[in-house]
C-alpha positions in Angstrom: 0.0 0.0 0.0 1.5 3.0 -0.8 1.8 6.5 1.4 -0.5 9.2 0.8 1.6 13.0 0.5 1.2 14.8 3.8 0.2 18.1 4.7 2.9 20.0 2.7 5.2 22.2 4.1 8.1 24.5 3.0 11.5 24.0 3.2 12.3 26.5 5.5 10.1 24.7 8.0 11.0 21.1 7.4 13.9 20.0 9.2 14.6 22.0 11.8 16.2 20.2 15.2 13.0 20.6 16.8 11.2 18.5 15.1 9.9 15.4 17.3 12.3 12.3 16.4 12.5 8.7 17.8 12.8 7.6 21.4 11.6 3.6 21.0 13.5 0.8 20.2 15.3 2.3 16.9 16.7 5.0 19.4 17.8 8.0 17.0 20.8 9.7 18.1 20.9 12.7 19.0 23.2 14.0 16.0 20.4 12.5 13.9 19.1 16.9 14.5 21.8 17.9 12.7 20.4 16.2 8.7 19.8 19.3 6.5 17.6 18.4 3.3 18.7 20.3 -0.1 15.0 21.0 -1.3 14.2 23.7 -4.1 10.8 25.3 -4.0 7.6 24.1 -2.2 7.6 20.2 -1.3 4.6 18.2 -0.6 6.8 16.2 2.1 6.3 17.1 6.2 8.7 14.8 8.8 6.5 12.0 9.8 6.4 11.5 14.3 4.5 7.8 13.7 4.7 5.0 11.1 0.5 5.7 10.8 1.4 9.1 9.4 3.1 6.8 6.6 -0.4 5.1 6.0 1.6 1.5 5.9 -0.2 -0.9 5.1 -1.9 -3.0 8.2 0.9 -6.1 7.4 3.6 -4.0 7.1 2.7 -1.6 10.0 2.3 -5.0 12.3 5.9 -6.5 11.2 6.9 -2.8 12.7 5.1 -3.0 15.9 5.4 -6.9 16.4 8.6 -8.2 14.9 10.9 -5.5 14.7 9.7 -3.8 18.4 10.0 -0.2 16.6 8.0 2.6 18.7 8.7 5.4 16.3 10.5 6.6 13.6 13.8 7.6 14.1 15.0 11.5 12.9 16.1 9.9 9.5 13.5 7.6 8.6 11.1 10.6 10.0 12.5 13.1 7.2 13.0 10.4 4.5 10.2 7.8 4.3 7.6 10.2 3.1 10.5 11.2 0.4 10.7 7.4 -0.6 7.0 7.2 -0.2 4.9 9.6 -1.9 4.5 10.5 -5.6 6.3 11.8 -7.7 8.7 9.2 -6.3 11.6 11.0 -6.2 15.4 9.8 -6.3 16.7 10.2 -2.9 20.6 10.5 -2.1 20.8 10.3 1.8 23.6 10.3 4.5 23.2 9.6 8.2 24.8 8.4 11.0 25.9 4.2 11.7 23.3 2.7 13.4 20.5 5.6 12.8 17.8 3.2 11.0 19.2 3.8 7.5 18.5 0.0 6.7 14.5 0.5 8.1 14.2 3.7 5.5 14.5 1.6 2.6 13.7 -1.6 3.5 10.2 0.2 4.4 10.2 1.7 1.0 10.7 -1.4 -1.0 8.0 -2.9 1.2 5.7 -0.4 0.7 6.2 0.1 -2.9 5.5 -3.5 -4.5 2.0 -4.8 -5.6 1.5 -8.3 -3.4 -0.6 -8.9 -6.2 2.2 -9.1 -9.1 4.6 -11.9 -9.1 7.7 -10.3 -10.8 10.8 -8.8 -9.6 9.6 -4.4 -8.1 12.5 -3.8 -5.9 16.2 -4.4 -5.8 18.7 -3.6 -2.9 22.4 -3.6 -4.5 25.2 -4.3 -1.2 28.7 -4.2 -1.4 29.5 -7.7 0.6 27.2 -10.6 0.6 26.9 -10.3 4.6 25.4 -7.0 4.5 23.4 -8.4 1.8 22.2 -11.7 3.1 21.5 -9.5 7.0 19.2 -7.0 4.8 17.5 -9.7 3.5 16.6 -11.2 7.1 15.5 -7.5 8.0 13.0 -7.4 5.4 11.9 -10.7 5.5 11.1 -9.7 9.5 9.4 -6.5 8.2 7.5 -7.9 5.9 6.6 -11.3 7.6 2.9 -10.4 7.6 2.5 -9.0 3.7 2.9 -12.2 1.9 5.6 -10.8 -0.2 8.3 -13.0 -1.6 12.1 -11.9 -1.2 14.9 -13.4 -2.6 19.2 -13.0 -1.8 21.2 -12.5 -5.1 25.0 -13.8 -3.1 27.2 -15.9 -5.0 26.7 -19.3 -4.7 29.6 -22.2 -5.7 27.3 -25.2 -6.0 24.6 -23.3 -8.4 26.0 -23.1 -12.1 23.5 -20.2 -13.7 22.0 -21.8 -16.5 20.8 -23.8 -14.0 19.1 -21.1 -12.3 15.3 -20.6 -13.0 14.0 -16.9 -13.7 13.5 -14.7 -10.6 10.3 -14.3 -9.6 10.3 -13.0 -6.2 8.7 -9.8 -5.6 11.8 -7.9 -4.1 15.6 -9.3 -4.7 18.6 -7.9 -2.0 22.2 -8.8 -3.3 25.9 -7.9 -4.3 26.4 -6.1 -7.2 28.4 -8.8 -9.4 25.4 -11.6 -9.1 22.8 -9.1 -9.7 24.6 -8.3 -12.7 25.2 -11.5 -13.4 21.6 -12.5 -13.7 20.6 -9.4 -15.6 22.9 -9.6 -18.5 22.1 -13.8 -18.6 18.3 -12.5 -18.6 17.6 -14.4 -15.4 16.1 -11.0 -14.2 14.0 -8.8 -15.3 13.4 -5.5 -14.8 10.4 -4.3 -16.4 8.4 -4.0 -13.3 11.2 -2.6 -11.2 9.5 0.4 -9.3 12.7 1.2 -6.6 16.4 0.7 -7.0 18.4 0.8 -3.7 22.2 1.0 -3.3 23.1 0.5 0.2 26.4 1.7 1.5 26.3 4.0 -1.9 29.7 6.0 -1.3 31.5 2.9 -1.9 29.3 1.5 -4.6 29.8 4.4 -7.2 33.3 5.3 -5.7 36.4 5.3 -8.9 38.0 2.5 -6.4 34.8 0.8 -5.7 32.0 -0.3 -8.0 31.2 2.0 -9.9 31.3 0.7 -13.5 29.1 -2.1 -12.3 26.7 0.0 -10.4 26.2 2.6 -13.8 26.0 -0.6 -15.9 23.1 -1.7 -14.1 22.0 1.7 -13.4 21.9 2.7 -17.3 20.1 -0.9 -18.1 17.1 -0.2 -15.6 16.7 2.8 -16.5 16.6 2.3 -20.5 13.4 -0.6 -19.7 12.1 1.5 -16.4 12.6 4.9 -16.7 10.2 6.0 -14.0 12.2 3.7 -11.2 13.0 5.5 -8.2 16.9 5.4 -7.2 17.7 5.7 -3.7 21.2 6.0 -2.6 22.0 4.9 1.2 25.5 5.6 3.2 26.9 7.0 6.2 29.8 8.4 4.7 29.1 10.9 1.4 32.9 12.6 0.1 32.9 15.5 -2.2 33.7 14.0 -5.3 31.2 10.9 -4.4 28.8 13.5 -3.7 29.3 15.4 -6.7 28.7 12.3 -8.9 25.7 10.5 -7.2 23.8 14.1 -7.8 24.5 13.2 -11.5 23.6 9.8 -11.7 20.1 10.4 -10.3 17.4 12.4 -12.0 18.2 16.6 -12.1 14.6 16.5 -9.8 15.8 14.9 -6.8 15.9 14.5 -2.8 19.3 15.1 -0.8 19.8 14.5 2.9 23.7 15.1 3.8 25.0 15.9 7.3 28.6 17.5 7.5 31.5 15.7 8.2 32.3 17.6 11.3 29.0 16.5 12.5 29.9 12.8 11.7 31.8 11.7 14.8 29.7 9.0 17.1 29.1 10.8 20.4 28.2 7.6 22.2 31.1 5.9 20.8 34.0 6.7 23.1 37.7 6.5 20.8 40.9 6.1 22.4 44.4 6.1 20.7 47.1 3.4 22.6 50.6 4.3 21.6 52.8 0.7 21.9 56.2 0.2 21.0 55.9 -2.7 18.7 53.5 -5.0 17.1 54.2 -7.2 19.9 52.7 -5.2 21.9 49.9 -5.1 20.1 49.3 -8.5 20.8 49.5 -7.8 24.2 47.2 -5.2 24.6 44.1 -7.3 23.0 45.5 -10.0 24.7 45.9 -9.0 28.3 42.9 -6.0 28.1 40.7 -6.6 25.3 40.1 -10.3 26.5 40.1 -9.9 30.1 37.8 -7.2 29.7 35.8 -7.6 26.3 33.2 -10.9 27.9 32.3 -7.8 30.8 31.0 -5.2 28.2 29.7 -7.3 25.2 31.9 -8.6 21.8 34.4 -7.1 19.7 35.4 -6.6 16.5 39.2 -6.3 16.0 39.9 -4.8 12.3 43.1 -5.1 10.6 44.0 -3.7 6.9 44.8 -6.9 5.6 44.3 -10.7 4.9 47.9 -11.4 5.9 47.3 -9.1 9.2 44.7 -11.2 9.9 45.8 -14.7 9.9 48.9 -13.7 11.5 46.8 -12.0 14.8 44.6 -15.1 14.7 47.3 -17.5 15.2 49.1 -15.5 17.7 46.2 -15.7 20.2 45.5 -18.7 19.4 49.5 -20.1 20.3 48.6 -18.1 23.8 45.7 -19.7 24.4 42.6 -17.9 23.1 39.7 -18.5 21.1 38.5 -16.2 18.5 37.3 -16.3 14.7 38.5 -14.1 11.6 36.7 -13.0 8.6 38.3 -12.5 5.4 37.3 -12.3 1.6 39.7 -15.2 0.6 37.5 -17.7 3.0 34.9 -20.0 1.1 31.5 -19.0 1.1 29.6 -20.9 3.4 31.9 -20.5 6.0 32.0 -16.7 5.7 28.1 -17.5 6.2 29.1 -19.6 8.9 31.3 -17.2 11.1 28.9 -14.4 11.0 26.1 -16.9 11.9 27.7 -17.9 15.1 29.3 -14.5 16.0 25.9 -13.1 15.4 24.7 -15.8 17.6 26.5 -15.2 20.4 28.6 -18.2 20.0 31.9 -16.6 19.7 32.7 -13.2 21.8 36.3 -11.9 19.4 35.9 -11.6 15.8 38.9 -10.4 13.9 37.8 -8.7 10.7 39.3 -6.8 7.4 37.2 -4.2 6.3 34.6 -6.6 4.9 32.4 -6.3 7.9 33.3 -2.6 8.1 30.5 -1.0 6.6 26.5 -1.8 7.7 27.6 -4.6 10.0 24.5 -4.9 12.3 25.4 -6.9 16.3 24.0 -4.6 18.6 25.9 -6.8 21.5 29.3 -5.6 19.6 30.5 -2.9 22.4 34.3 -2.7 21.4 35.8 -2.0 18.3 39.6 -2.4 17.9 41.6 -1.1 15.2 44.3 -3.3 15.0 45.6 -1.5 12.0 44.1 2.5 10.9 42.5 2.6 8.1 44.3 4.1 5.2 44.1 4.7 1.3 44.9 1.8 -0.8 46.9 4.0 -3.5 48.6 5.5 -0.2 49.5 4.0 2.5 50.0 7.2 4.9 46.6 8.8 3.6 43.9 7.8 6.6 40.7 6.3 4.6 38.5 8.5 7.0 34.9 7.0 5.4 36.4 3.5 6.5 37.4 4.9 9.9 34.1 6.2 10.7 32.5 2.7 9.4 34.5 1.0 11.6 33.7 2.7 14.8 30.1 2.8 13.8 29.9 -1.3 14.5 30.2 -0.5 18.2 27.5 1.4 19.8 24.6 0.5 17.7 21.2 2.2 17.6 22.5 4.6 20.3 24.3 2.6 23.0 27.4 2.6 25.0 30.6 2.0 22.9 34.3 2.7 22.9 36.9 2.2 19.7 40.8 1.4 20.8 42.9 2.6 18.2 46.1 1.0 18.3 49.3 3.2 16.9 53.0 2.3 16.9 55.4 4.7 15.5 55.2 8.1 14.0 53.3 7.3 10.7 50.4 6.3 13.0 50.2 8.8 15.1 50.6 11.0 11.5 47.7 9.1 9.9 45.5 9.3 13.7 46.4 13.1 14.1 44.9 13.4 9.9 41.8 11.4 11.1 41.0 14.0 14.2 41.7 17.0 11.8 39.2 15.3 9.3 36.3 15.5 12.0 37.7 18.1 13.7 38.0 15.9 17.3 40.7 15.2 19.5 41.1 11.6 20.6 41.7 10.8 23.9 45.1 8.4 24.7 45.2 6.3 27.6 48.4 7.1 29.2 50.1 3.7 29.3 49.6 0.4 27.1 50.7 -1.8 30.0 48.3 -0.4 32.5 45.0 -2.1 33.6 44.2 0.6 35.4 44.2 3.3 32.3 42.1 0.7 30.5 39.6 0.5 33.3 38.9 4.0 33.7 38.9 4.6 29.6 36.3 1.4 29.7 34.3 3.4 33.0 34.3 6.8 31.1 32.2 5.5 27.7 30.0 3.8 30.2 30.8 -0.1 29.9 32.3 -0.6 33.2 
């Protein structure tokens, strides 16, 4: 069933910080105030304070209630759902904070958008991993539990060949960008009833060093069978040239939420910087703090930069003694599939990570993020990759709750690329004074509230 247009309202009125936002279970952060809209002229759009100001559907608006325990719309899904909505159907670029209800915003608007009644492919959501695609699917498939509408994960698969495949019919189809590909170009999907196109985590999709060949290709395709789809672009993190080039990729009549970078920083995310003298040290430090205090305030999430950092941290805790599971893009599928499973589970409490689960990992348990290794530019290895950084601290402290990020350094090109990071978001880390002291890491654990 789709929205009604509200009482209209100008632009100049729209998104002030006083508007009412969520306090229920989705628990909109208070930096969730700080979303301007870029708006020309009169707009038949007003923030919505309930999902029955949507005019849901009675399914959809009971998988809200029931299953996913929501209360009310947070500030982002209050400004953008009756965007996504309402005609004319607008494209919609939009940037909020890690952990504001970004996923809800369009998983609500493909819900809302498809027929029941047709059985062809309406909506697509286009992810940049297969776990971020494979944990949106379970989120609509929650959602929507009461609308009868059929959902289907387009990950790649190494025991289905795909001439074997039959033709897609479900209703609404979440998956990476090389399988959805994949099955448009071999005709295995169609389009011609596509009504919304998603790209979640959108910076990275249409990035130069990221998708973005792939995404236009499919982009261009859509749009040459569909031409009225509506393209919404989801992300946290929104850089100037990004930004620049996702404005021309959408229709010249569009939507655009951005906050500004400044205004990025988690404030219920507490980061600390820990100078050591060695990678040793290191190991030390996440041995000897991380795990004697990590099963106390919830799981971590230790990133490193690369495949090879990974194995090598794995096995050295693991000669000392302790148990913990790594993720990494060489792994096979199903046990990817397999790690997340039991870490989302609860079964495992350490999960070492490269910067696959970096961006829209969901654990609301995950308290503590580590980075093992800073994030930086894969043409440079002394430029900070500040999107990534701020991706990475936004797994901890989900949907508004306690957090803290450990960033270990050692040597001056760290505490070069850390110093960069601050000046980025204009913030000033805090250090704990000594690596080898329990007490510093206590007190840093007591003053972001998990101790």
């Amino acid at each position: 069933m789709v929205a009604k247009p509200l009482k209209p309202n100008s632009p100049s009125s729209l998104f002030e910080s006083k508007q009412p936002h969520g306090t229920g279970r989705i628990g909109s952060r208070r930096q969730d105030s700080n979303i301007k809209a870029v708006t020309s002229g009169d707009t038949p759009y007003t923030s919505a304070s309930t999902f029955e100001e949507l005019n849901l559907s009675p399914e959809l608006l009971k998988g809200v209630y029931v299953e996913m325990k929501f209360e009310k719309p947070s500030k982002i899904q209050a400004i953008s759902l009756p965007m996504i909505l309402n005609p004319p159907f607008k494209d919609l670029i939009a940037q909020a904070h890690n952990g504001s209800g970004k996923t809800t915003c369009f998983t609500l608007g493909m819900l809302s958008r498809v027929d029941p009644k047709l059985k062809a492919p309406q909506a697509f959501c286009i992810c940049p991993t297969r776990e971020l695609a494979i944990q949106n699917l379970e989120v609509l498939r929650k959602m929507g539990k009461y609308t009868g509408i059929t959902s289907e994960c387009g990950v790649p698969m190494d025991h289905i060949p795909i001439h074997q495949r039959p033709p897609i019919m479900a209703q609404v189809v979440i998956g990476t960008l090389g399988t959805i590909k994949s099955w448009m170009s071999t005709k295995k999907l169609g389009v011609s009833f596509l009504k919304i196109l998603v790209f979640d985590e959108a910076d990275h999709m249409l990035a130069e060093d990221g998708f973005k060949g792939e995404s236009l290709y499919i982009m261009e395709n859509i749009k040459k069978i569909s031409s009225h789809c509506q393209v919404l672009l989801f992300s946290a993190t929104f850089n100037d040239v990004v930004k620049n080039f996702t404005s021309m990729v959408v229709n010249d009549d569009h939507n655009q939420l951005f906050i500004k970078k400044e205004e990025l920083s988690l404030e219920s995310v507490k980061q600390y910087k820990v100078n050591v003298p060695d990678e040793f040290a290191k190991v030390m430090v996440v041995k000897d703090r991380i795990f004697e205090f990590g099963e106390r305030v919830g799981q971590t999430i230790i990133f490193v930069r690369t495949r090879n950092s990974a194995t090598m941290l794995h096995r050295s805790l693991a000669d000392l003694g302790y148990d913990c599971t790594t993720i990494q893009g060489a792994l096979r599928q199903e046990d990817r599939d397999k790690i997340v499973k039991e870490f989302k589970d609860g079964l495992t409490q350490v999960l070492i990570s490269t910067d696959l689960l970096a961006r829209g990992f969901d654990q609301q348990q995950v308290n503590l993020v580590i980075n093992y290794d800073l994030p930086v530019k894969h043409d440079n290895r002394t430029a900070p990759d500040c999107e990534v950084y701020l991706h990475r601290i936004g797994r901890a402290g989900r949907f508004g709750c306690k957090g803290a990020v450990f960033n270990l350094l050692c040597g001056e090109t760290d505490n070069m690329i850390m110093s960069k990071i601050e000046s980025h978001f204009g913030t000033k880390v805090t250090e704990v004074p000594d690596w080898r002291s329990e007490d510093d890491f206590k007190a840093a654990l007591r003053s972001a509230g998990l101790l």
